[in-house]
TORKE-93979 format. One record per residue (C-alpha): residue number from 1; residue in one letter; z, x, y. Coordinates in Angstrom, 3 decimals. Layout:
BEGIN
<atom num="NUM" residu="A" Z="Z" X="X" Y="Y"/>
...
END
This chain:
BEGIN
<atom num="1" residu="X" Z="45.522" X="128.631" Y="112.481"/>
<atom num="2" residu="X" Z="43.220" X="128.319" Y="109.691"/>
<atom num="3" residu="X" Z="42.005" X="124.915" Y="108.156"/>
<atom num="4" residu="X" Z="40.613" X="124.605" Y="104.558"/>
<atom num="5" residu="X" Z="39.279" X="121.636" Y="103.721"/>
<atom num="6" residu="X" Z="37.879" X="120.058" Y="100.529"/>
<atom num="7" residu="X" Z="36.983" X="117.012" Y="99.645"/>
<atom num="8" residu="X" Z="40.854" X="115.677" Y="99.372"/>
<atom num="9" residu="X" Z="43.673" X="117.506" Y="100.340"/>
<atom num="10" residu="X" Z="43.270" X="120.335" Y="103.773"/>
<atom num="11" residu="X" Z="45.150" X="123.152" Y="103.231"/>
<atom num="12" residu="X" Z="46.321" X="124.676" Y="106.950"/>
<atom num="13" residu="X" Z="48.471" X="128.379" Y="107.764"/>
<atom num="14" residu="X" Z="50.197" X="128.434" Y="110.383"/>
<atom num="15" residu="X" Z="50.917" X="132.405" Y="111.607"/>
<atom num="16" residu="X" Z="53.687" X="133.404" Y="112.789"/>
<atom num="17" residu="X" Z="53.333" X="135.823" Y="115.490"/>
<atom num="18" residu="X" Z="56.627" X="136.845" Y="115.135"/>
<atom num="19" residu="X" Z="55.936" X="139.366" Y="112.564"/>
<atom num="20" residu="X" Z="57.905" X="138.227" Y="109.643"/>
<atom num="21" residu="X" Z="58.370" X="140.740" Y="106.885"/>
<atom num="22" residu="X" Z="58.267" X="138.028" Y="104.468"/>
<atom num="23" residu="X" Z="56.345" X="134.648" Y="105.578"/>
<atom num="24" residu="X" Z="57.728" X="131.838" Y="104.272"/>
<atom num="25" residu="X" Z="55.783" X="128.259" Y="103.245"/>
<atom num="26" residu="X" Z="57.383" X="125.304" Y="104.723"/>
<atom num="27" residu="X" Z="55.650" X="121.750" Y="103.938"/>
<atom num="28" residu="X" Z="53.156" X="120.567" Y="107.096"/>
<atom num="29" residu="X" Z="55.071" X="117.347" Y="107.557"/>
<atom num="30" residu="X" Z="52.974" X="114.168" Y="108.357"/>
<atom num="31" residu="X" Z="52.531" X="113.416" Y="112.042"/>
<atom num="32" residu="X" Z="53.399" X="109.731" Y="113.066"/>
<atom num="33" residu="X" Z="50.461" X="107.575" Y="113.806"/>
<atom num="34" residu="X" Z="51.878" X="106.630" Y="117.274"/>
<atom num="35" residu="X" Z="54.724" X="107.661" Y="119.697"/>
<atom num="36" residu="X" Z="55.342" X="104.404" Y="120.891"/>
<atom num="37" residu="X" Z="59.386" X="103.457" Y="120.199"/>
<atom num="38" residu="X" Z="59.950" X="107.261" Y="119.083"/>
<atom num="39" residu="X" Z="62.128" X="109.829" Y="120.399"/>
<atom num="40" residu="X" Z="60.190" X="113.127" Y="121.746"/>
<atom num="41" residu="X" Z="62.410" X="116.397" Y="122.504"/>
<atom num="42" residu="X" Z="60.753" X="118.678" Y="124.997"/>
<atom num="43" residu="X" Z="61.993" X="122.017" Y="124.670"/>
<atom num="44" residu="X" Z="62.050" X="124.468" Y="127.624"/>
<atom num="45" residu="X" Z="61.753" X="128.220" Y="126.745"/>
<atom num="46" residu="X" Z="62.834" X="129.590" Y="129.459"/>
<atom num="47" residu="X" Z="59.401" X="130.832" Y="130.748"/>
<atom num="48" residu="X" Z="58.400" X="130.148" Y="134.285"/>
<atom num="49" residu="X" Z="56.113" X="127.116" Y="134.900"/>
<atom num="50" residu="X" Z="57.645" X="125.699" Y="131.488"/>
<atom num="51" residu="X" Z="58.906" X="122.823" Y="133.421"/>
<atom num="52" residu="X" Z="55.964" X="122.246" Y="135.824"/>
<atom num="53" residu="X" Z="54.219" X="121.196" Y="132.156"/>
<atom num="54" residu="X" Z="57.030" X="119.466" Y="131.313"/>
<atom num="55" residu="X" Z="57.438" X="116.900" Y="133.718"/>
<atom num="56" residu="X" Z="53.782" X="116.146" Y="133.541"/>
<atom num="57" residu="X" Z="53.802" X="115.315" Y="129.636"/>
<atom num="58" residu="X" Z="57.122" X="113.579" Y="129.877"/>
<atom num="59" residu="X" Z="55.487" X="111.335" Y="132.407"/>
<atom num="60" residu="X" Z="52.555" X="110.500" Y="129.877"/>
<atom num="61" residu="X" Z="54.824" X="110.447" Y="126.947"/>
<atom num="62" residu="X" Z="57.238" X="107.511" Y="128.656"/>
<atom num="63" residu="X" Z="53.951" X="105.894" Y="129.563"/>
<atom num="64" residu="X" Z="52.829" X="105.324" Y="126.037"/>
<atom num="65" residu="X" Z="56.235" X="103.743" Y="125.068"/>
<atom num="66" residu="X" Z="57.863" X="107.352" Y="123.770"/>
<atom num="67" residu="X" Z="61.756" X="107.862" Y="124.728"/>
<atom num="68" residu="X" Z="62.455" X="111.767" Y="125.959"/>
<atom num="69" residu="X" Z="64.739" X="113.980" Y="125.713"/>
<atom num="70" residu="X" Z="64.556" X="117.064" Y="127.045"/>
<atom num="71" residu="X" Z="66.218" X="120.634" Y="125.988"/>
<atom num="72" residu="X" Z="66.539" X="124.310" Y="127.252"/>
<atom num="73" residu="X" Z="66.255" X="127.451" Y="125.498"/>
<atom num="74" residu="X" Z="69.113" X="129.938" Y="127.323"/>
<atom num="75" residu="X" Z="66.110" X="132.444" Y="127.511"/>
<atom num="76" residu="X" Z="62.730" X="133.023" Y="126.042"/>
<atom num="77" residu="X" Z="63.491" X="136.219" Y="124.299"/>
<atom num="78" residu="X" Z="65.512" X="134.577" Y="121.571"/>
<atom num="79" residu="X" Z="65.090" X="132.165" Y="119.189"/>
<atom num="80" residu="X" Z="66.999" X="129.005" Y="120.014"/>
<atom num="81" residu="X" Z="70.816" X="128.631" Y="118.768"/>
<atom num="82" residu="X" Z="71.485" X="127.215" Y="116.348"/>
<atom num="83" residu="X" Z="73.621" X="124.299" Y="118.392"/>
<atom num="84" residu="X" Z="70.655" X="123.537" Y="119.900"/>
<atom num="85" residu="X" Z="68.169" X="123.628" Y="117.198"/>
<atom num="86" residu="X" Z="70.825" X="120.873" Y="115.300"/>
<atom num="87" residu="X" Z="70.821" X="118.852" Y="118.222"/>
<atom num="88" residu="X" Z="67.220" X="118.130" Y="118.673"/>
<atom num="89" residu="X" Z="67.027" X="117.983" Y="115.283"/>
<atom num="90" residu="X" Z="69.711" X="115.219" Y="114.862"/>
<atom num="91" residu="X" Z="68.379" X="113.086" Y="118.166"/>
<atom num="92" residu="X" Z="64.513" X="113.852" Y="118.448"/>
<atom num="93" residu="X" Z="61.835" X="112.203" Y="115.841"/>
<atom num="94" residu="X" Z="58.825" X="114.735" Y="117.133"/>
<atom num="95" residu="X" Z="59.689" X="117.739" Y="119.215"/>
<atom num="96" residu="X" Z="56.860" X="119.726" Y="121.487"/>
<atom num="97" residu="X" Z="58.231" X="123.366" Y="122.967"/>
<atom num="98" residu="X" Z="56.377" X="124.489" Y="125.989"/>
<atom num="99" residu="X" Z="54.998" X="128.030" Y="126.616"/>
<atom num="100" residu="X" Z="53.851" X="129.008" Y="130.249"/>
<atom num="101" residu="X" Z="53.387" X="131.873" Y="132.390"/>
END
């Protein structure tokens, strides 16, 4: 990630390691000022350990007054379906996806 900043506005890019052919620009949403009272989707990958992680920030999450849901990736070699990516979408108000090896 690189961060520009001037004296107003920061301008951040976000890579994608993905290797897009054609990157598209998607507006950096605003991040809420606290978690307390929202709804936090924790989405498994599929990679080992991802759930060891987890379980520890779920437990920090609910004690700062967050709700949790949690979600599952059927593997980590595919993007998530599109079911899935609706759900969490529809039910979650900040989402964090967990990598781990």
């Amino acid at each position: 990630m690189t961060t520009t900043t001037s004296t107003t506005i920061t301008v951040r890019f976000v890579l994608d390691p993905t290797s897009e052919r054609n990157p598209s620009q998607r507006q950096i949403l605003v991040r809420p000022s606290s978690l307390t009272g929202l709804t936090v989707g924790l989405l498994d990958i599929s990679k080992a350990r991802g759930d060891v992680f987890l379980d520890q920030l779920e437990r920090r999450l609910v004690g700062v007054g967050a709700s949790v849901k949690r979600f599952r990736k059927p593997t980590f070699t595919k993007p998530a379906p599109v079911d899935l990516r609706h759900e969490i979408a529809i039910s979650c108000n900040v989402v964090i996806e967990a990598l781990a090896d």
